[in-house]
DRENPA-3360 file (N, C-alpha, C; in nm, 2 decimals, always signed):
BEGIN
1 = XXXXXXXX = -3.36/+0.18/+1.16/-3.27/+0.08/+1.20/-3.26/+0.07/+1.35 ~ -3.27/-0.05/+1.42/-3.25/-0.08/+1.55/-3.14/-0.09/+1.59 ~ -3.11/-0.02/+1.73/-2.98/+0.04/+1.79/-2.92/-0.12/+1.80 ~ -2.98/-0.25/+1.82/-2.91/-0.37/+1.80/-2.86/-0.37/+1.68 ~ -2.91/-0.33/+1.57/-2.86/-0.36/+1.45/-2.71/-0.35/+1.47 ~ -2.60/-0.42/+1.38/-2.46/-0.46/+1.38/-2.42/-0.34/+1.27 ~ -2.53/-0.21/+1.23/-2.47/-0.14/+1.15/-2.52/-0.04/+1.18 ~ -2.61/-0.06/+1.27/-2.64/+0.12/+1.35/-2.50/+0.16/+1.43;
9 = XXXXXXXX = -2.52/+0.29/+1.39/-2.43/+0.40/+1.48/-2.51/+0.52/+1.51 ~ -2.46/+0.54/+1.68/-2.54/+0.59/+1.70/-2.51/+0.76/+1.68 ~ -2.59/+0.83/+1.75/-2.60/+0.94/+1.66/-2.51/+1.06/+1.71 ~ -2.45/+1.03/+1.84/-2.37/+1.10/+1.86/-2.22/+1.08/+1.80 ~ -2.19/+0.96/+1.78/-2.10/+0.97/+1.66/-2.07/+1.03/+1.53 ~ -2.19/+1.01/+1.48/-2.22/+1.05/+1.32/-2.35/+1.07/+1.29 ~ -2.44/+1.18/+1.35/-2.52/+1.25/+1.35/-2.60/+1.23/+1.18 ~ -2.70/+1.20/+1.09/-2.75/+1.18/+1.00/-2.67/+1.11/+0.90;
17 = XXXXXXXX = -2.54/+0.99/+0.96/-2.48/+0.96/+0.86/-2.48/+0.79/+0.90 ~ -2.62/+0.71/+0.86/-2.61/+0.59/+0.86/-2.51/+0.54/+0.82 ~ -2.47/+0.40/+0.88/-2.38/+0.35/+0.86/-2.43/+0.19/+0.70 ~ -2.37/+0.21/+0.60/-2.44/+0.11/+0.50/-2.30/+0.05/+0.47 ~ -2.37/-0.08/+0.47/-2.31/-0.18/+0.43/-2.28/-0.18/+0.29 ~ -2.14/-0.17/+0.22/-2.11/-0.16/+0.14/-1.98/-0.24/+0.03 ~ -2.04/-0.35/-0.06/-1.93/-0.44/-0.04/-1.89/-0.37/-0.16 ~ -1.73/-0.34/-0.21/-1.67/-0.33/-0.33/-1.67/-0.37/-0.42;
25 = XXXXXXXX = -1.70/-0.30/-0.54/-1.73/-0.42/-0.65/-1.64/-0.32/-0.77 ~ -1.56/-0.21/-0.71/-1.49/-0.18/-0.84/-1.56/+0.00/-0.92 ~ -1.67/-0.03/-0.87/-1.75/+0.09/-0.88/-1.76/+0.18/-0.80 ~ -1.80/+0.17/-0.64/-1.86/+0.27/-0.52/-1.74/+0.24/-0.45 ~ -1.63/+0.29/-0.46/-1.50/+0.31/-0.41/-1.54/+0.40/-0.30 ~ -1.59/+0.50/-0.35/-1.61/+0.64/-0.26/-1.77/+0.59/-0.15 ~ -1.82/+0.55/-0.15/-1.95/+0.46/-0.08/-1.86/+0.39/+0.07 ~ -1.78/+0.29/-0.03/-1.75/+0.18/+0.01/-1.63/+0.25/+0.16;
33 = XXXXXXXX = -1.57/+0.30/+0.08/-1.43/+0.38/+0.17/-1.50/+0.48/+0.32 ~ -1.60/+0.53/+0.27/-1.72/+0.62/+0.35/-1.79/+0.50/+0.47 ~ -1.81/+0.43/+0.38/-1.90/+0.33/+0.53/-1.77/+0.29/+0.60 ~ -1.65/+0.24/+0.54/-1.53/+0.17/+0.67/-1.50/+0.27/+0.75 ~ -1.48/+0.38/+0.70/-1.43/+0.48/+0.78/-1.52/+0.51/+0.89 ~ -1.65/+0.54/+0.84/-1.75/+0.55/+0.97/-1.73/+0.45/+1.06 ~ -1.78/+0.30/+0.99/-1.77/+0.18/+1.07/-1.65/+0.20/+1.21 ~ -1.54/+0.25/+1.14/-1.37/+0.24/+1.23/-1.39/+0.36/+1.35;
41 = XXXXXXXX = -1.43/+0.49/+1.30/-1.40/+0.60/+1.40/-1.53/+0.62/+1.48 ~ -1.63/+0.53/+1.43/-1.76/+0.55/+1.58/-1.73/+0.55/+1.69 ~ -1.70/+0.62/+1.78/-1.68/+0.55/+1.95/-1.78/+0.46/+1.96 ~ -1.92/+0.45/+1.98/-1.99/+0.31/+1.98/-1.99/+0.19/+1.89 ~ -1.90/+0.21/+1.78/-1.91/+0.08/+1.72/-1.72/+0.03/+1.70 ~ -1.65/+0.03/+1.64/-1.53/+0.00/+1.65/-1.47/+0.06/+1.76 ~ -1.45/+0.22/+1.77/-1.40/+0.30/+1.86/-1.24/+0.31/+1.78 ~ -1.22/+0.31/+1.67/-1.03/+0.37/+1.62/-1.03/+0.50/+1.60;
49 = XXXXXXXX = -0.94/+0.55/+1.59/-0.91/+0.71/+1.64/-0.81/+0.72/+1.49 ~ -0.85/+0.86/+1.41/-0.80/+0.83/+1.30/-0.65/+0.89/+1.36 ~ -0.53/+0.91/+1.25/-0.43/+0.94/+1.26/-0.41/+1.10/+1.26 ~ -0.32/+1.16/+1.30/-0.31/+1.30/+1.23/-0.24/+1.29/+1.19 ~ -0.15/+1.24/+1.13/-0.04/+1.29/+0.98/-0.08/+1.17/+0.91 ~ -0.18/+1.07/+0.89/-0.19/+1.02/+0.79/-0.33/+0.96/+0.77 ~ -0.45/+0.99/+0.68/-0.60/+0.99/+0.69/-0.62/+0.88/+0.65 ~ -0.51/+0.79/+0.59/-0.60/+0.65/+0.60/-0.56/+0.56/+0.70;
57 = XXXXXXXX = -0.45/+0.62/+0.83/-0.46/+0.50/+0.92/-0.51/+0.55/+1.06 ~ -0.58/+0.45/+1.13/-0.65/+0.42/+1.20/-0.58/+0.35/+1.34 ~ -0.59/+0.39/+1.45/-0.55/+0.30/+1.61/-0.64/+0.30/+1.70 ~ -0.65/+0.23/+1.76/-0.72/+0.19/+1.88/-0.64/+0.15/+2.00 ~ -0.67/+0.21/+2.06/-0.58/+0.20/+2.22/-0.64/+0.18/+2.35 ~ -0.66/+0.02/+2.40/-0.73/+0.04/+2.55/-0.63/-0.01/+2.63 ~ -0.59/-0.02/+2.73/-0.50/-0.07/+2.86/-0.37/-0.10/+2.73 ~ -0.33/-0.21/+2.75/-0.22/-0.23/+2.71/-0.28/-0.31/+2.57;
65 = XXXXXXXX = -0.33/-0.32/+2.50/-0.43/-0.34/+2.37/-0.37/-0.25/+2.24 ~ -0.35/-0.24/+2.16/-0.32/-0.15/+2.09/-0.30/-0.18/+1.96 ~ -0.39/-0.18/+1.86/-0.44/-0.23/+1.71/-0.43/-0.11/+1.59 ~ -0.34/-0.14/+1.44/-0.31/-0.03/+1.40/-0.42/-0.10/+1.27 ~ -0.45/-0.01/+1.19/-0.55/-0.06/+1.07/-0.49/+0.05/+0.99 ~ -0.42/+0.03/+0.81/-0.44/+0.10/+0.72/-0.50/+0.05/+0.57 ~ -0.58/+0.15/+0.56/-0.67/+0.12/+0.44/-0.62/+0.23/+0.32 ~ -0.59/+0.14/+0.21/-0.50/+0.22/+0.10/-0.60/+0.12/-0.02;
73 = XXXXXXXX = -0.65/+0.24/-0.11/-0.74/+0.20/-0.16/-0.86/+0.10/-0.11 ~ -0.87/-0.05/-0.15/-0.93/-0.14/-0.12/-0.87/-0.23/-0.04 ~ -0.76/-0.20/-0.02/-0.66/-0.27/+0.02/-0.67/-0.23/+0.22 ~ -0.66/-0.32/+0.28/-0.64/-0.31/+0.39/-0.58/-0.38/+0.51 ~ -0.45/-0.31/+0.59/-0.38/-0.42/+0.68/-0.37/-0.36/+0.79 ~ -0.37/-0.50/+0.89/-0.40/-0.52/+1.03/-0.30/-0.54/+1.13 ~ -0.24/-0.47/+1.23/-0.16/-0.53/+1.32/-0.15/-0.45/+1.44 ~ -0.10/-0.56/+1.51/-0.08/-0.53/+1.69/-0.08/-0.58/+1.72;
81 = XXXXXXXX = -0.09/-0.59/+1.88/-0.05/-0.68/+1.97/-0.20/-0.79/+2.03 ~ -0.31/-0.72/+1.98/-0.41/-0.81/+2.05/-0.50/-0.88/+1.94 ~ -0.47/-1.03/+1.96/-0.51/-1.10/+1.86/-0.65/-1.10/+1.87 ~ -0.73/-1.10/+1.97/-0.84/-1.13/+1.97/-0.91/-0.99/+1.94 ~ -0.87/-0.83/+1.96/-0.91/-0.75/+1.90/-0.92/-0.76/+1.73 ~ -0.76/-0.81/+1.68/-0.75/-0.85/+1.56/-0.89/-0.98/+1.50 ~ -0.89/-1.05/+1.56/-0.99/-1.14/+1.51/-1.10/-1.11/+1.51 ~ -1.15/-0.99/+1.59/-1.33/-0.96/+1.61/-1.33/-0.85/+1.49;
89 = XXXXXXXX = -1.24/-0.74/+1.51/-1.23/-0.66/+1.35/-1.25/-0.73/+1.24 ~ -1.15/-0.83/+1.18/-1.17/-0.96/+1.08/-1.31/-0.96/+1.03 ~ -1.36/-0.99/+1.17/-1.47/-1.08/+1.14/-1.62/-0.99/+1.13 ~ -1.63/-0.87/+1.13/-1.68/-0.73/+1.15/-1.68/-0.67/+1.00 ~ -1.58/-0.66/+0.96/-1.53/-0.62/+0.85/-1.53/-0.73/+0.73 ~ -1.55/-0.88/+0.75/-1.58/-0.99/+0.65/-1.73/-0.99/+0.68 ~ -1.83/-0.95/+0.78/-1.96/-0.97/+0.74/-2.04/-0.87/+0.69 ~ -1.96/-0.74/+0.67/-2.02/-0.59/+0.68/-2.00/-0.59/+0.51;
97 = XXXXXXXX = -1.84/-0.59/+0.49/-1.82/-0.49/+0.32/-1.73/-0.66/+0.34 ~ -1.76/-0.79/+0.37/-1.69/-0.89/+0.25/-1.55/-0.91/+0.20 ~ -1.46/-0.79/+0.34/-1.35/-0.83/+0.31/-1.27/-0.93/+0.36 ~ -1.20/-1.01/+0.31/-1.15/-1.14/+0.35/-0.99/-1.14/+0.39 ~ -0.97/-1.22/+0.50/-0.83/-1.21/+0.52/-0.76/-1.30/+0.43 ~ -0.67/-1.23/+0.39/-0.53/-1.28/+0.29/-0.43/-1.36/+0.36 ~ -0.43/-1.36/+0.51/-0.32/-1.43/+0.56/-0.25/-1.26/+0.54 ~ -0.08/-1.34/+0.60/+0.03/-1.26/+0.60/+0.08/-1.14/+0.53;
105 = XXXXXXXX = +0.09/-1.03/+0.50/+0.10/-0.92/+0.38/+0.23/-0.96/+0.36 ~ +0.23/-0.93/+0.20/+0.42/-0.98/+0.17/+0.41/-0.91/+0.08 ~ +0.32/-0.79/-0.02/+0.34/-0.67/-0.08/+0.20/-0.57/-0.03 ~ +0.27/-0.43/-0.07/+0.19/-0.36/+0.02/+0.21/-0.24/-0.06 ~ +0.13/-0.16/-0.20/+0.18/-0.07/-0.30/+0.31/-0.04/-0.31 ~ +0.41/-0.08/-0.38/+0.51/-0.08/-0.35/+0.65/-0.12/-0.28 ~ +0.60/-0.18/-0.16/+0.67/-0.20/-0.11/+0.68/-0.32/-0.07 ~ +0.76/-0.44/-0.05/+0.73/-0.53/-0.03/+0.75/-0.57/+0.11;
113 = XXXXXXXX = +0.74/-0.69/+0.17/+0.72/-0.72/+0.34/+0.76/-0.85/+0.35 ~ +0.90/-0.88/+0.40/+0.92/-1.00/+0.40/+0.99/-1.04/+0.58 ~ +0.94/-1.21/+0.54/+0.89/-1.22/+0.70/+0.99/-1.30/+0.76 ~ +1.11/-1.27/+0.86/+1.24/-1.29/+0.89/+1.20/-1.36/+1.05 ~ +1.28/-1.42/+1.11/+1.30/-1.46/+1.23/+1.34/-1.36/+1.29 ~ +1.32/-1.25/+1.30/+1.38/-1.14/+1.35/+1.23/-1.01/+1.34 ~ +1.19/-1.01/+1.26/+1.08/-0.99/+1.25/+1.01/-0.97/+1.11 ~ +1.01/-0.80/+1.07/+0.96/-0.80/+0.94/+1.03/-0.70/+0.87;
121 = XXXXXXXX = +1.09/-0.74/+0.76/+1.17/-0.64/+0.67/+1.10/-0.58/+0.56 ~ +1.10/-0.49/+0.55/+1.05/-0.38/+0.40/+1.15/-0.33/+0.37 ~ +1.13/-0.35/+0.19/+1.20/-0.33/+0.11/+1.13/-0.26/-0.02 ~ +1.16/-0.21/-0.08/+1.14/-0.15/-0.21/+1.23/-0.15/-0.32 ~ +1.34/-0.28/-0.35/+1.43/-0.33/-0.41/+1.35/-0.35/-0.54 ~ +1.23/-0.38/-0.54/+1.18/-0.37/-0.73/+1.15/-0.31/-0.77 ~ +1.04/-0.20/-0.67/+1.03/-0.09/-0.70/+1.15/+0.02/-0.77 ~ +1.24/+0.01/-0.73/+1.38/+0.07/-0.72/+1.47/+0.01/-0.83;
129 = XXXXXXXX = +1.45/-0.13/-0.90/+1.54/-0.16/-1.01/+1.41/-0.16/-1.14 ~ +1.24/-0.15/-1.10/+1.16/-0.05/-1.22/+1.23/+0.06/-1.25 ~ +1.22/+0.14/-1.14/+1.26/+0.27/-1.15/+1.40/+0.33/-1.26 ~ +1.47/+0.22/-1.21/+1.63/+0.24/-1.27/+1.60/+0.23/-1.45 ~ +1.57/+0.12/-1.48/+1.50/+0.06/-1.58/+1.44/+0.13/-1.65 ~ +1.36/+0.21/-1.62/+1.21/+0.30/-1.66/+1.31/+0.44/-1.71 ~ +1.43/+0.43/-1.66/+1.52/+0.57/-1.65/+1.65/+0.58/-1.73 ~ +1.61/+0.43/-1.79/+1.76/+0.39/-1.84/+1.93/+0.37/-1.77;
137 = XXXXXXXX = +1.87/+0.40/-1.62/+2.01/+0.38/-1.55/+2.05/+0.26/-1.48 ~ +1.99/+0.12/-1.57/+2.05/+0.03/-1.50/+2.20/+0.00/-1.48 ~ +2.24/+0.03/-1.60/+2.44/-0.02/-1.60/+2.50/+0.12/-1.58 ~ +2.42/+0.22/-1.53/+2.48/+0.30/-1.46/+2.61/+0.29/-1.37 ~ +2.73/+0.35/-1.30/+2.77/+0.31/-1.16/+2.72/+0.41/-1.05 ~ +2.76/+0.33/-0.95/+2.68/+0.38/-0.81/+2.76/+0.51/-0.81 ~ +2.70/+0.59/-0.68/+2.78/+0.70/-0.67/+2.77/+0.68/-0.49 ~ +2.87/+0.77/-0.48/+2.90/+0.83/-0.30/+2.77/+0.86/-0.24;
145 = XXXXXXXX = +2.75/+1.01/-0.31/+2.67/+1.06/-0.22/+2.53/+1.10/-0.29 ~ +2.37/+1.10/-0.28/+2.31/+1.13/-0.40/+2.26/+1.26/-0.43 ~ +2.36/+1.34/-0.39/+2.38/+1.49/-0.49/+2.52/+1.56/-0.51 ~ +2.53/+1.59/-0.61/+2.67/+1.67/-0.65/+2.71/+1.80/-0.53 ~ +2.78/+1.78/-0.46/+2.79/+1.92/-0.40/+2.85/+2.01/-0.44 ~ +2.95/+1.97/-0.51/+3.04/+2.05/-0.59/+2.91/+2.15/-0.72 ~ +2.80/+2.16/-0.72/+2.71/+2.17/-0.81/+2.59/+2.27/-0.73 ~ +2.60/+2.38/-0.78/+2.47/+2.45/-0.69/+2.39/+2.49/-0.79;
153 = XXXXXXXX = +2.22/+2.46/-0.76/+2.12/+2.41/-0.84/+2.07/+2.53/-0.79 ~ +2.01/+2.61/-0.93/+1.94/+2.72/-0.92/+1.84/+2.72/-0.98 ~ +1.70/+2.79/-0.97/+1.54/+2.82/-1.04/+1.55/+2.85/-1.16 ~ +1.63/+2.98/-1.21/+1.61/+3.02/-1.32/+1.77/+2.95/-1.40 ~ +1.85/+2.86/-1.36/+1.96/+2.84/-1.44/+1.93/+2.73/-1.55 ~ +2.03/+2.73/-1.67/+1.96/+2.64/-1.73/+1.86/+2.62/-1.87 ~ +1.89/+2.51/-1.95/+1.73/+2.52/-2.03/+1.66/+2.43/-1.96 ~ +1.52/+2.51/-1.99/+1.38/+2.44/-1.96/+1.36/+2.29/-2.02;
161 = XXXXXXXX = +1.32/+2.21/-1.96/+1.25/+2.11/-2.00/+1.17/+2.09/-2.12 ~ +1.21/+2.05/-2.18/+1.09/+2.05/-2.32/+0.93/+1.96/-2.30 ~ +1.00/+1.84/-2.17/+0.82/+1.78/-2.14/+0.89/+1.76/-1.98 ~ +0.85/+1.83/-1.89/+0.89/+1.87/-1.73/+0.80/+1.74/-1.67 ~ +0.73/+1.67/-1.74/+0.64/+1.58/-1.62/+0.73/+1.49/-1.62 ~ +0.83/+1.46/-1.70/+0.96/+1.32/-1.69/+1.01/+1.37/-1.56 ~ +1.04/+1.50/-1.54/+1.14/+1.56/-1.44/+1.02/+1.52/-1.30 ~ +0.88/+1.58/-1.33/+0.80/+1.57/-1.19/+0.76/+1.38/-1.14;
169 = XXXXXXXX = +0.77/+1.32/-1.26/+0.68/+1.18/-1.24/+0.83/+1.13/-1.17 ~ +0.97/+1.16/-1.20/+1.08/+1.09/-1.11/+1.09/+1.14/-0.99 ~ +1.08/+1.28/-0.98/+1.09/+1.36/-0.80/+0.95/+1.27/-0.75 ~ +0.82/+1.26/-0.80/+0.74/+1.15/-0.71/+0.76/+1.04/-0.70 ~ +0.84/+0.94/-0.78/+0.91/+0.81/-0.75/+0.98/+0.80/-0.67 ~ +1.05/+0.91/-0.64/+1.20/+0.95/-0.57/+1.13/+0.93/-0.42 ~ +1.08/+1.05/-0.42/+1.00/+1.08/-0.29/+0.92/+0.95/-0.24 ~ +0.86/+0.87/-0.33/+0.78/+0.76/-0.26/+0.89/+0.63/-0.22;
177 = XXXXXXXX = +1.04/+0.63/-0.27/+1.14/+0.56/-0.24/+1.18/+0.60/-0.13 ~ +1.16/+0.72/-0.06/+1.22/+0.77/+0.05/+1.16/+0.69/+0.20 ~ +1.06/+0.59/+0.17/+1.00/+0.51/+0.25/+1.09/+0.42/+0.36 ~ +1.17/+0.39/+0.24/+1.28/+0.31/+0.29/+1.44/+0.38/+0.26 ~ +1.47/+0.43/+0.22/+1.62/+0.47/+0.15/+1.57/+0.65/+0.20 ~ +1.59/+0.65/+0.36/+1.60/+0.81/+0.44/+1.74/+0.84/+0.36 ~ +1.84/+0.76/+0.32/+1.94/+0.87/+0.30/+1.92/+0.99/+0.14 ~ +1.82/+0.98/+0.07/+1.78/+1.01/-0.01/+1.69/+1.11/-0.03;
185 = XXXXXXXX = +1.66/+1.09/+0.09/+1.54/+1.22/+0.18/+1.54/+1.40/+0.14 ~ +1.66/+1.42/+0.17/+1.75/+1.54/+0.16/+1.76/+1.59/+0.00 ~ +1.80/+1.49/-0.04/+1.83/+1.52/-0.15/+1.67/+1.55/-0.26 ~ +1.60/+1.44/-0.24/+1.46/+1.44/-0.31/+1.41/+1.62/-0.25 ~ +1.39/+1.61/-0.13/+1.32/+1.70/-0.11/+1.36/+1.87/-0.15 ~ +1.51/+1.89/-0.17/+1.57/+1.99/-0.25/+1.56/+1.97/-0.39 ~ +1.55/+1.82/-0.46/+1.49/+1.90/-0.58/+1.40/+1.89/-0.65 ~ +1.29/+1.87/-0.53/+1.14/+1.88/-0.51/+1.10/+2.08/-0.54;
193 = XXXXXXXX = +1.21/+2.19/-0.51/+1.19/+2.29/-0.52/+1.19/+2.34/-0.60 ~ +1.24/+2.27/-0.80/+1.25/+2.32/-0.87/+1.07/+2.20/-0.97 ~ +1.01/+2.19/-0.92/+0.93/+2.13/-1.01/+0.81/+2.22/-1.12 ~ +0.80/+2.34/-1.03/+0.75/+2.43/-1.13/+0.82/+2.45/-1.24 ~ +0.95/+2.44/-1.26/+1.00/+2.53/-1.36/+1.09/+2.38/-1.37 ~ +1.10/+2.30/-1.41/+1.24/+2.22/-1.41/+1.32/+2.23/-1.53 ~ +1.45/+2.21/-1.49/+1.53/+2.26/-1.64/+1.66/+2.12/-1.64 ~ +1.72/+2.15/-1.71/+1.84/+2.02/-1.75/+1.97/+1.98/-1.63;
201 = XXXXXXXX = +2.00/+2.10/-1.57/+2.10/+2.06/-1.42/+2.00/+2.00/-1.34 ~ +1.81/+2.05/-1.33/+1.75/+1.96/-1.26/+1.76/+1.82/-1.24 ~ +1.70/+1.80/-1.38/+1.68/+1.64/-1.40/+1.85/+1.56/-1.38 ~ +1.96/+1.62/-1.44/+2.10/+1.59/-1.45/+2.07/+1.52/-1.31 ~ +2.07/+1.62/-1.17/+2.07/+1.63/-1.02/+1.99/+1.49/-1.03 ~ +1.85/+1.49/-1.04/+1.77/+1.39/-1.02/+1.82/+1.28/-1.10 ~ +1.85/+1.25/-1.19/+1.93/+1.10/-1.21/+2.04/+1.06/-1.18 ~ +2.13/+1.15/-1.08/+2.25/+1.14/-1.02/+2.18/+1.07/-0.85;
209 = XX = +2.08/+1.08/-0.84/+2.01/+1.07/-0.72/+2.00/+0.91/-0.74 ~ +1.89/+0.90/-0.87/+1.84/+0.77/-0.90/+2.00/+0.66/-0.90;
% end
């Protein structure tokens, strides 16, 4: 491959690891996700700098320029301040692996993205009334605060769970709602500590949360 090529990288970036063009088809996920990532972190060919607390996002930073990219499965969004960096990526990334811009994001796994005069609001309000629903606590009522403090939750107190992944699949719903609802934070992540073992004050705790 010739160092003109639009898919060579060179070798001090990524030392025996050609860069292939790889369009998604459902199958080479792991192919596919491997060539963007190269494509993104080559200093000679994109130049983004991956994240350190989170491996699928990506920035680029020159003078006052500053472009964020996250790629979540096949899925991938774009933003910053420099449109024309924004539009050369686009168009990089639509002739390489064929991905097309969608316009505007207005859902994003869970979470939705809606577009205000003010700027951009996320929410997880359906995520959050699945949830309820999926748990049988829609005609629930609200509560104060989302843990009993009058209630101290112990490891070994309690009967066991007779099927514990109801108790683990809600602490990960929980936890992935903490996106947006920080006041919930606290509470998920304390009874995130009984998931090995969960028992019936557990789950009680965790639908007093929900």
């Amino acid at each position: 491959m010739e160092p003109t090529d639009p898919l060579y990288v060179h070798p001090s970036d990524n030392p025996a690891q050609p860069l292939v063009s790889n369009v998604f088809n459902g199958d080479n996920f792991d192919n596919w996700k491997r060539s963007v990532f190269i494509a993104l972190s080559a200093r000679h060919k994109l130049g983004f700098t991956h994240s350190e607390n989170d491996y699928s996002l990506f920035c680029k930073r020159e003078g006052n320029s500053v472009v964020f990219l996250a790629v979540y499965i096949d899925d991938i969004i774009l933003t910053g301040n420099d449109e024309v960096e924004i539009s050369s990526l686009k168009g990089f990334l639509d002739s390489n692996f064929k991905n097309k811009d969608l316009g505007h994001v207005h859902l994003f796994p869970g979470i939705e993205i809606l577009h205000t005069d003010h700027g951009l609001l996320l929410t997880q309000r359906k995520f959050a009334n699945e949830l309820l629903q999926e748990f049988d606590c829609s005609s629930l009522n609200a509560v104060v605060w989302s843990l009993d403090y009058t209630v101290k939750l112990h490891p070994d107190e309690g009967e066991i769970l007779h099927d514990p992944t109801t108790y683990c699949r809600l602490i990960g719903k929980l936890n992935f709602l903490t996106h947006t609802r920080l006041d919930i934070a606290f509470a998920v992540q304390h009874l995130s500590q009984f998931l090995q073992s969960p028992r019936h004050p557990h789950m009680k705790a965790a639908i007093h949360v929900l």
